[in-house]
GURO-885481 format. One record per atom (N, C-alpha, C): residue in three letters; residue number from 1; atom name; x, y negated, z negated. Coordinates in pm, whole numbers, plus 32768, in hexadecimal, padded with zeros to 4 digits. Atoms other than C-alpha are relative to their C-alpha. Example, Ala and Ser with C-alpha at 12.3 -4.5 7.8 and 13.67 -1.06 7.14 Angstrom:
! residues 2
<"ala",1,"N",<8059,8077,8000>>
<"ala",1,"CA",<84CE,81C2,7CF4>>
<"ala",1,"C",<805A,7F88,8000>>
<"ser",2,"N",<7FAE,8077,8006>>
<"ser",2,"CA",<8557,806A,7D36>>
<"ser",2,"C",<7FB3,7F93,7FB7>>
END
This chain:
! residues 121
<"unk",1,"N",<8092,7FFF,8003>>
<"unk",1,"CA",<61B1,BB0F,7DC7>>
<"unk",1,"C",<7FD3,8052,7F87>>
<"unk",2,"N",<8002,7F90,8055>>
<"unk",2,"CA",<6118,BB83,7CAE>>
<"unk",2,"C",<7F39,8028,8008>>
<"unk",3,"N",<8076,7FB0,7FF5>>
<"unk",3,"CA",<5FCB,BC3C,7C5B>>
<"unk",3,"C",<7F7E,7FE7,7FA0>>
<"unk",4,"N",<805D,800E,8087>>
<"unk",4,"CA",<5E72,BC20,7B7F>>
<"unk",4,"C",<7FD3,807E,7FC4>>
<"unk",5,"N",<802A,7F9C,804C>>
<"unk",5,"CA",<5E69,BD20,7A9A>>
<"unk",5,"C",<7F98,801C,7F89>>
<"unk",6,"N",<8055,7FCC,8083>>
<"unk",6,"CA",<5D53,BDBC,798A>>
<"unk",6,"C",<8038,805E,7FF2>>
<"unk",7,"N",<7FD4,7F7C,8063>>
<"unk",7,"CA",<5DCE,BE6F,7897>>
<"unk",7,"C",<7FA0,8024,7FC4>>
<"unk",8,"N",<8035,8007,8042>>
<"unk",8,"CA",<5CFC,BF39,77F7>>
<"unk",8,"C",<802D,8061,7F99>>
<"unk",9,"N",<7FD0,7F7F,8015>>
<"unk",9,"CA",<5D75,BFFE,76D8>>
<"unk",9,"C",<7FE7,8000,7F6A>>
<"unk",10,"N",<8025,8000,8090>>
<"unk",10,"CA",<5CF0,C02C,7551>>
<"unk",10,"C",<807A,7FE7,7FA6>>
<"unk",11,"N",<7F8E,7FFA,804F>>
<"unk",11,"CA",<5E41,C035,74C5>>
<"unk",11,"C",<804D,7F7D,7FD6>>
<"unk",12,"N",<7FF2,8074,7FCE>>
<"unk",12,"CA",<5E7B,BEDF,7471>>
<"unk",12,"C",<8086,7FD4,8010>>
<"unk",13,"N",<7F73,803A,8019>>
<"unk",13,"CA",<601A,BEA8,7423>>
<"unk",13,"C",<8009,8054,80AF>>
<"unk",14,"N",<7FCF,7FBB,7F40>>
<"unk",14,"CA",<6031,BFB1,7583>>
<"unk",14,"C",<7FCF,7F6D,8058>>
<"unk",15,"N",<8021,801A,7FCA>>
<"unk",15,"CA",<5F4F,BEB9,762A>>
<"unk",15,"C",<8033,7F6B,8010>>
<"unk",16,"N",<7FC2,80AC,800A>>
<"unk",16,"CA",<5FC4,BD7A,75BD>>
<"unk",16,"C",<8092,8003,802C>>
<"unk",17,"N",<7F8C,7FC7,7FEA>>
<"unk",17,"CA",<614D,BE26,75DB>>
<"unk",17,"C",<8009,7FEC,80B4>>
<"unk",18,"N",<8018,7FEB,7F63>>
<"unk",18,"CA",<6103,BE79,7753>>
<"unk",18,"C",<7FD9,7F76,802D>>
<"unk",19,"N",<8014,80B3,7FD7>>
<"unk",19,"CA",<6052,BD17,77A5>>
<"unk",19,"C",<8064,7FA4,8001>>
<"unk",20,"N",<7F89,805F,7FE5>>
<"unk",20,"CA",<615D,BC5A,7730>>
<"unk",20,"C",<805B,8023,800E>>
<"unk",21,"N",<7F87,7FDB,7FAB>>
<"unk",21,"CA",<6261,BD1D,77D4>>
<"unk",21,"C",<7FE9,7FE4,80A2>>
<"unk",22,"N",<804A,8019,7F8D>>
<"unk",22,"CA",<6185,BD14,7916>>
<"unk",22,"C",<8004,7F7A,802F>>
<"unk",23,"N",<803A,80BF,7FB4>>
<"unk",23,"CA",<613F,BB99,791A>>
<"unk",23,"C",<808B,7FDD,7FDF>>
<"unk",24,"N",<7FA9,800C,7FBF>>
<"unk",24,"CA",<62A2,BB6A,78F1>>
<"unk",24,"C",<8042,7FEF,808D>>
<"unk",25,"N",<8010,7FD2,7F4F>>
<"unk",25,"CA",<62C0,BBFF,7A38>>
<"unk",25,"C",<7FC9,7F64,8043>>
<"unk",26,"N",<8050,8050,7F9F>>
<"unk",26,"CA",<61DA,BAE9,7AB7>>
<"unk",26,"C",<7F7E,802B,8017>>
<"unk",27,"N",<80C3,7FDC,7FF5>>
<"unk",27,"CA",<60A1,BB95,7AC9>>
<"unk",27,"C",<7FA2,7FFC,7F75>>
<"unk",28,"N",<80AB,8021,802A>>
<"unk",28,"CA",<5F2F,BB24,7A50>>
<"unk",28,"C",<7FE4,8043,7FBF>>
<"unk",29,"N",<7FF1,7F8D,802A>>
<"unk",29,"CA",<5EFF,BBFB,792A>>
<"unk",29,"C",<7F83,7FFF,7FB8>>
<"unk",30,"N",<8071,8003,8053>>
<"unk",30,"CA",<5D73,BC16,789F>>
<"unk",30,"C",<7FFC,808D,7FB4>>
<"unk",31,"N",<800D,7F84,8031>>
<"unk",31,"CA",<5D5C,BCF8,7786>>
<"unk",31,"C",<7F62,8043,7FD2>>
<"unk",32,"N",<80B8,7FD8,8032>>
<"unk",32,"CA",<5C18,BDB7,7714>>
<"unk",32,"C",<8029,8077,7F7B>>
<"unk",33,"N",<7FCC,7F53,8053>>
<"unk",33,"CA",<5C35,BEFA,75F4>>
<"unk",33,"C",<7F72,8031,8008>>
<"unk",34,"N",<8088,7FCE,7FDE>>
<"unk",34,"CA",<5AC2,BF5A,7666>>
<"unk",34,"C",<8008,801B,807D>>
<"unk",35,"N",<8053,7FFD,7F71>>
<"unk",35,"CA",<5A3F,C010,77AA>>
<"unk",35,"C",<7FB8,7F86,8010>>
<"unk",36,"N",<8023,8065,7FE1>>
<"unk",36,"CA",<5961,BEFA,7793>>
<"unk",36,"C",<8008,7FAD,7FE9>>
<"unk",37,"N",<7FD8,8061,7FE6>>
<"unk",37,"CA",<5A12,BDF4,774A>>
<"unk",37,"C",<8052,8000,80BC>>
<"unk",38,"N",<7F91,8006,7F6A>>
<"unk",38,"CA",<5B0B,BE5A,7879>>
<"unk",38,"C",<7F95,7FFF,806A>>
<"unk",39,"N",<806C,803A,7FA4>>
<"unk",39,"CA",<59BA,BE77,7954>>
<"unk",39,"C",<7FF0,7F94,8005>>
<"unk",40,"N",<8037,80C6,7FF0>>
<"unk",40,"CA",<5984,BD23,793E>>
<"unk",40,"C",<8059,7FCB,8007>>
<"unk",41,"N",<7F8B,8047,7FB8>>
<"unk",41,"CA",<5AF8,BCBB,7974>>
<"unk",41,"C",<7FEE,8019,8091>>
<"unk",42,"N",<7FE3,8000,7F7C>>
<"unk",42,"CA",<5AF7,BD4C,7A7E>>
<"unk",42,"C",<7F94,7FB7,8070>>
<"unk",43,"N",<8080,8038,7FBB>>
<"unk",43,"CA",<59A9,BCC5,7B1A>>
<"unk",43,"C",<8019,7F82,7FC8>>
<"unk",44,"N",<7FC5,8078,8034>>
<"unk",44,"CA",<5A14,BB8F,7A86>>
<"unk",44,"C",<808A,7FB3,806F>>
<"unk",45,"N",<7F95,8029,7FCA>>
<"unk",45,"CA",<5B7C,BB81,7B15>>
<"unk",45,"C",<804A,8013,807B>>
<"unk",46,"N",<7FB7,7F95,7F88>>
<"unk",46,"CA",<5B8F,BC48,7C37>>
<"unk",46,"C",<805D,7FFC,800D>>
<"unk",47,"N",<7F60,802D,7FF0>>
<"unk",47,"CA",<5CD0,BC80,7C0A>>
<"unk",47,"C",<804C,8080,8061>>
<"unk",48,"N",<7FD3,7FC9,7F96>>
<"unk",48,"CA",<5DB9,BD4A,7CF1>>
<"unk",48,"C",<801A,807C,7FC1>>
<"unk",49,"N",<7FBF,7F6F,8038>>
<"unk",49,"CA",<5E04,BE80,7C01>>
<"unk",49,"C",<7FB5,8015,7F6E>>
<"unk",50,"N",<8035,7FBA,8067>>
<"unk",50,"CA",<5D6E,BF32,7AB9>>
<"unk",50,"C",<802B,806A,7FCE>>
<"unk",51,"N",<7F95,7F87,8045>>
<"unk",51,"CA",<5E40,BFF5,79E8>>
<"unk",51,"C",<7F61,8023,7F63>>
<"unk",52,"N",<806A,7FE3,8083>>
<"unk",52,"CA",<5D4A,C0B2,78EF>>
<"unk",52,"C",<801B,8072,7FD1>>
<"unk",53,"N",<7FEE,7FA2,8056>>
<"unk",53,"CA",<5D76,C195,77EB>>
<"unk",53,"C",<7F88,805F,8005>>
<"unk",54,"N",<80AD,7FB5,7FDF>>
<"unk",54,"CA",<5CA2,C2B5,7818>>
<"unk",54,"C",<7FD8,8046,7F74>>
<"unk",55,"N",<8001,7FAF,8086>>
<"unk",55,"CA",<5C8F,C319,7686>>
<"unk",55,"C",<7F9A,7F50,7F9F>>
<"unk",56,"N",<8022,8089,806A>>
<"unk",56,"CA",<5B84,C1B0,762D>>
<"unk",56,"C",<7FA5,8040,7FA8>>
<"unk",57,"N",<8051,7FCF,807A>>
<"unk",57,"CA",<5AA4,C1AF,7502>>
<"unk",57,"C",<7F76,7FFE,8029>>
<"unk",58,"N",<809B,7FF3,7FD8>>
<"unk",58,"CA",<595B,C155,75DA>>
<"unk",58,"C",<7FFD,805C,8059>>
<"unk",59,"N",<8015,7FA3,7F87>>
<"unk",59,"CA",<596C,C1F5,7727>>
<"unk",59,"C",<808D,8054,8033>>
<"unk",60,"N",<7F92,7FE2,7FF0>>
<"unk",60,"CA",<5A7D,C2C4,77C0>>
<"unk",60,"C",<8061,7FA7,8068>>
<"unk",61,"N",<7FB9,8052,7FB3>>
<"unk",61,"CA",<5B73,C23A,78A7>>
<"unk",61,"C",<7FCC,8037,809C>>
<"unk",62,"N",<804E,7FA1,7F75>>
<"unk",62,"CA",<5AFE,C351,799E>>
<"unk",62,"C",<7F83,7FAC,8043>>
<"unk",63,"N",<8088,8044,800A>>
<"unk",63,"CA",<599B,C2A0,796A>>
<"unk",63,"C",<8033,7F5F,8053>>
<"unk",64,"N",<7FDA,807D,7FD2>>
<"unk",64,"CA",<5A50,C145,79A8>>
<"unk",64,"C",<7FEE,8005,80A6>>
<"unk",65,"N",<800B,7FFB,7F52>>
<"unk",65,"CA",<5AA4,C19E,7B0B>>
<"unk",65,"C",<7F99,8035,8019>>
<"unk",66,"N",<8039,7FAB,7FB3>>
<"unk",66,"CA",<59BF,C267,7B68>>
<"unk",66,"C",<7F69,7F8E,8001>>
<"unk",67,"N",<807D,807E,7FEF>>
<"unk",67,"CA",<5898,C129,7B22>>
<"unk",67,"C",<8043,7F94,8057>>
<"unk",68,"N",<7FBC,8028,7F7B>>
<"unk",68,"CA",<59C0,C05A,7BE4>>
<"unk",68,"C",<7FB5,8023,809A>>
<"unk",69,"N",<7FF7,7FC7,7F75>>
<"unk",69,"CA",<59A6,C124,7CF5>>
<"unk",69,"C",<7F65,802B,8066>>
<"unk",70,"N",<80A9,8021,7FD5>>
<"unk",70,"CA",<5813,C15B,7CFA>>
<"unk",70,"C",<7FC6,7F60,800E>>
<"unk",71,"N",<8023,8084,7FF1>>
<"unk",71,"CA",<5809,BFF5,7D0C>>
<"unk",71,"C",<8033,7FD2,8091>>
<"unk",72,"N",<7FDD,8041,7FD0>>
<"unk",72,"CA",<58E2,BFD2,7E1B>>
<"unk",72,"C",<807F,7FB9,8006>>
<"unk",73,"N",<7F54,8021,7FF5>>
<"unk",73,"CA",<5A1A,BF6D,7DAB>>
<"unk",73,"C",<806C,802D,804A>>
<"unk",74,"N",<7F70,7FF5,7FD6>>
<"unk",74,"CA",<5B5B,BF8C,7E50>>
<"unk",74,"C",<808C,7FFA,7FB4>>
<"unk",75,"N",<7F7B,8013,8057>>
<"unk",75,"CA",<5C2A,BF22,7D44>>
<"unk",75,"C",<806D,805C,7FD4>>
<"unk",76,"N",<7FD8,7F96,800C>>
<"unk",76,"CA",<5D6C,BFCF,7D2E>>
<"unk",76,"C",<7FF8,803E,7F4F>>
<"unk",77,"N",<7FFB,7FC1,8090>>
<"unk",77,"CA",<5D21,C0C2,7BE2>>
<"unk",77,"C",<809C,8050,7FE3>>
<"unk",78,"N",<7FA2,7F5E,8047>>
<"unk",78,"CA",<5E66,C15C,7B0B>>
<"unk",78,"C",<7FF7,801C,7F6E>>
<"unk",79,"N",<8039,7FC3,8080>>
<"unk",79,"CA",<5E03,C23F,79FA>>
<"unk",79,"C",<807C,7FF2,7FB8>>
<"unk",80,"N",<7F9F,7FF9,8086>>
<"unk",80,"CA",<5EEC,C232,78AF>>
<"unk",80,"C",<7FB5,8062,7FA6>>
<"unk",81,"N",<8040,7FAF,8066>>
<"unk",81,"CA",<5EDC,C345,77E0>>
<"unk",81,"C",<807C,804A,7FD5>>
<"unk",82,"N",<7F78,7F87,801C>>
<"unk",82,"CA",<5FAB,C456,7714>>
<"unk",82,"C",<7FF8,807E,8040>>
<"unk",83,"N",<800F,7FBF,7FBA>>
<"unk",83,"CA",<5F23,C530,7807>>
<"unk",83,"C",<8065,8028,804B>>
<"unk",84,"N",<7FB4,7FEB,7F6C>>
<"unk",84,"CA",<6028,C5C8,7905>>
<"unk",84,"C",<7FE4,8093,805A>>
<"unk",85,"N",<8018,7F8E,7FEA>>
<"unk",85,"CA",<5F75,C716,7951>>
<"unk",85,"C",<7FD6,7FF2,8099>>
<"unk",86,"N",<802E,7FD4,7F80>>
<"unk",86,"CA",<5F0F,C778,7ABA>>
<"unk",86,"C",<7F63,7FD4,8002>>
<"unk",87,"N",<8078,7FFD,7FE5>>
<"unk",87,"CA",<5DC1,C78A,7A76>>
<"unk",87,"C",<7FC8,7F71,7F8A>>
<"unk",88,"N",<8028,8084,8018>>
<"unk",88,"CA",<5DA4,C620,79CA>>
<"unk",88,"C",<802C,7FB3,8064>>
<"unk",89,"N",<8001,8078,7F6D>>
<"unk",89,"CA",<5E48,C55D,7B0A>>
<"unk",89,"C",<7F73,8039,8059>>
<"unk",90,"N",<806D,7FDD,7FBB>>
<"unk",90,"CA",<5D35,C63E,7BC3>>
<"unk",90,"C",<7F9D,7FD8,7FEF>>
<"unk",91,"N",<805A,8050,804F>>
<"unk",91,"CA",<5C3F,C5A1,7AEC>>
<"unk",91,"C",<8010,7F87,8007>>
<"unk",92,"N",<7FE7,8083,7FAC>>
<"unk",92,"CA",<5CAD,C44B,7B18>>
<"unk",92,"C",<8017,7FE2,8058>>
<"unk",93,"N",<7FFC,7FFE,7F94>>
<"unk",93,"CA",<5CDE,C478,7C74>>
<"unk",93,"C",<7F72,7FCE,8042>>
<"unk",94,"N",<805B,7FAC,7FED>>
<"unk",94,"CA",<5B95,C516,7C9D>>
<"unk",94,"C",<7F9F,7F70,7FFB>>
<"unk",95,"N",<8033,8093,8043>>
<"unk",95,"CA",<5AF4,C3BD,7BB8>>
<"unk",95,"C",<7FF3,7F99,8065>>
<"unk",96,"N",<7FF7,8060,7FD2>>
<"unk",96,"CA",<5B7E,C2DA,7CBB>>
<"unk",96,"C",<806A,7FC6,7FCA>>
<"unk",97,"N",<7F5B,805A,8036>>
<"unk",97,"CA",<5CEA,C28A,7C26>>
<"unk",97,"C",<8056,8034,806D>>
<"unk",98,"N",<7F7D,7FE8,7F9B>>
<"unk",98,"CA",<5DF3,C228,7D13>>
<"unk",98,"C",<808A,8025,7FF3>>
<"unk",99,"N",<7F6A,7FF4,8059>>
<"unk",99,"CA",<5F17,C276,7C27>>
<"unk",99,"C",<7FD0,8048,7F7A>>
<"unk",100,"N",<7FFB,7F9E,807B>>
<"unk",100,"CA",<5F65,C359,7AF2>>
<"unk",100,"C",<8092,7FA9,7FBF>>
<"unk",101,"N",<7F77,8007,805A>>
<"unk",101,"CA",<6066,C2AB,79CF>>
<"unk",101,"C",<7FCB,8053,7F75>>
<"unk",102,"N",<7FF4,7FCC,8065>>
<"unk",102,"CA",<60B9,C389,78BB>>
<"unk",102,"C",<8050,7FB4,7F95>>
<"unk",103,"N",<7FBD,801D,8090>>
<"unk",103,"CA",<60D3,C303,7759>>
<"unk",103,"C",<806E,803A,7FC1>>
<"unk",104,"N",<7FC8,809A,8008>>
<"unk",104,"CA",<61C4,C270,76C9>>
<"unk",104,"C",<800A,7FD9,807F>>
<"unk",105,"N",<7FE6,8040,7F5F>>
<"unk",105,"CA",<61B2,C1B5,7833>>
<"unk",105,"C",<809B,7FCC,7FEE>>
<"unk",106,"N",<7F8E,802D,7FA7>>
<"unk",106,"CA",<630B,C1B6,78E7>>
<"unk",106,"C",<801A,7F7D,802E>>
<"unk",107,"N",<7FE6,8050,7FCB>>
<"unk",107,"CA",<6355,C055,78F1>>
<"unk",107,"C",<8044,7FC5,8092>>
<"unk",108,"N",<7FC8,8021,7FAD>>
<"unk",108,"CA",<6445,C058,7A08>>
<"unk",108,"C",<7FC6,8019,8084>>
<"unk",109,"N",<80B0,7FA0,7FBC>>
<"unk",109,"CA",<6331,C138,7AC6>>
<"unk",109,"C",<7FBE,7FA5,803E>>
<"unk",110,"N",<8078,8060,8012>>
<"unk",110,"CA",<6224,C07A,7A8D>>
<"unk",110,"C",<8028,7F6D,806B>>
<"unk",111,"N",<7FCF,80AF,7FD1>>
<"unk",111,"CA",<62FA,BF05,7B12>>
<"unk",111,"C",<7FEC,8060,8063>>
<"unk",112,"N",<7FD9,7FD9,7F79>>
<"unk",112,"CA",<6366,BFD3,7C3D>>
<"unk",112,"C",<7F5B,800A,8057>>
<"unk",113,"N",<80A2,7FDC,7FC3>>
<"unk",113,"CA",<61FA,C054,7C95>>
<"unk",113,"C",<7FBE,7F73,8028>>
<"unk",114,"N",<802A,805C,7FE2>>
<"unk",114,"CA",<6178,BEE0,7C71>>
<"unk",114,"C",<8034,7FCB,804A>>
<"unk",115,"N",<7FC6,8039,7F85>>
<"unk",115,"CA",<626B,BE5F,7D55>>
<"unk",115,"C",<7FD7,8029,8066>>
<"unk",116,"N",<8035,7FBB,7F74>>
<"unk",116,"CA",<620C,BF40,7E42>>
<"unk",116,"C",<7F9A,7FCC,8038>>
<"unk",117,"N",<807B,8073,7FC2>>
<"unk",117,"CA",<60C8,BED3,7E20>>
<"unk",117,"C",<7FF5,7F93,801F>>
<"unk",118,"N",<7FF8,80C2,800A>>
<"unk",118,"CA",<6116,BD5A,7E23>>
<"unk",118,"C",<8004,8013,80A1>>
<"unk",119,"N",<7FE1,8024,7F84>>
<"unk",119,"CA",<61C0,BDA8,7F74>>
<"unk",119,"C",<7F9F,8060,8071>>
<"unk",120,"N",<8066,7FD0,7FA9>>
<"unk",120,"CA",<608E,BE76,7FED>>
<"unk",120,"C",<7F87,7FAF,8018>>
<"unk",121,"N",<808F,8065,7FF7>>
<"unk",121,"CA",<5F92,BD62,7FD3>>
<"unk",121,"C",<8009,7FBC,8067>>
END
């Protein structure tokens, strides 16, 4: 089973890199490199997961979820960042993110985590 993912992430070789390692996998892979482009994937695609970079050039990633989540969303959020401090998962916690990956993202990680999710839906 696989999953619909938005990516959202400014970086474009990371984003495109990650996607087509992802949709390999089998999963649905919409990309955005804007907060608001990825707002509108996602309200667009409702897709089952949202990996977002919390370092974009319009809004933050923090910002991303956190208009998610005043809306209503459910969607599961996981932040990407080079962040790994205490008090940045607390902050994306805090936002409304259901997950913390630290840049360079842990490929093997990352699969494992989505499986999980695949088999939590």
């Amino acid at each position: 089973m696989s999953l619909r993912i938005v990516l959202i992430d400014d970086d474009d070789d990371a984003r495109e890199l990650l996607s087509m390692l992802l949709g390999s996998d089998g999963h649905t892979i919409v990309e955005a490199a804007t907060g608001a482009e990825g707002l509108a994937a996602v309200r667009e695609h409702a897709p089952d997961l949202v990996l977002v970079d919390l370092d974009l050039p319009d809004v933050s990633g923090l910002d991303v979820a956190r208009e998610l989540r005043a809306e209503g969303s459910r969607v599961h959020l996981v932040a990407l960042t080079g962040r790994a401090h205490h008090a940045d998962r607390s902050a994306a916690s805090a936002a409304g993110f259901d997950h913390h990956a630290t840049k360079p993202v842990d490929l093997a990680s990352l699969r494992a985590y989505l499986s999980e999710r695949t088999r939590s839906r």
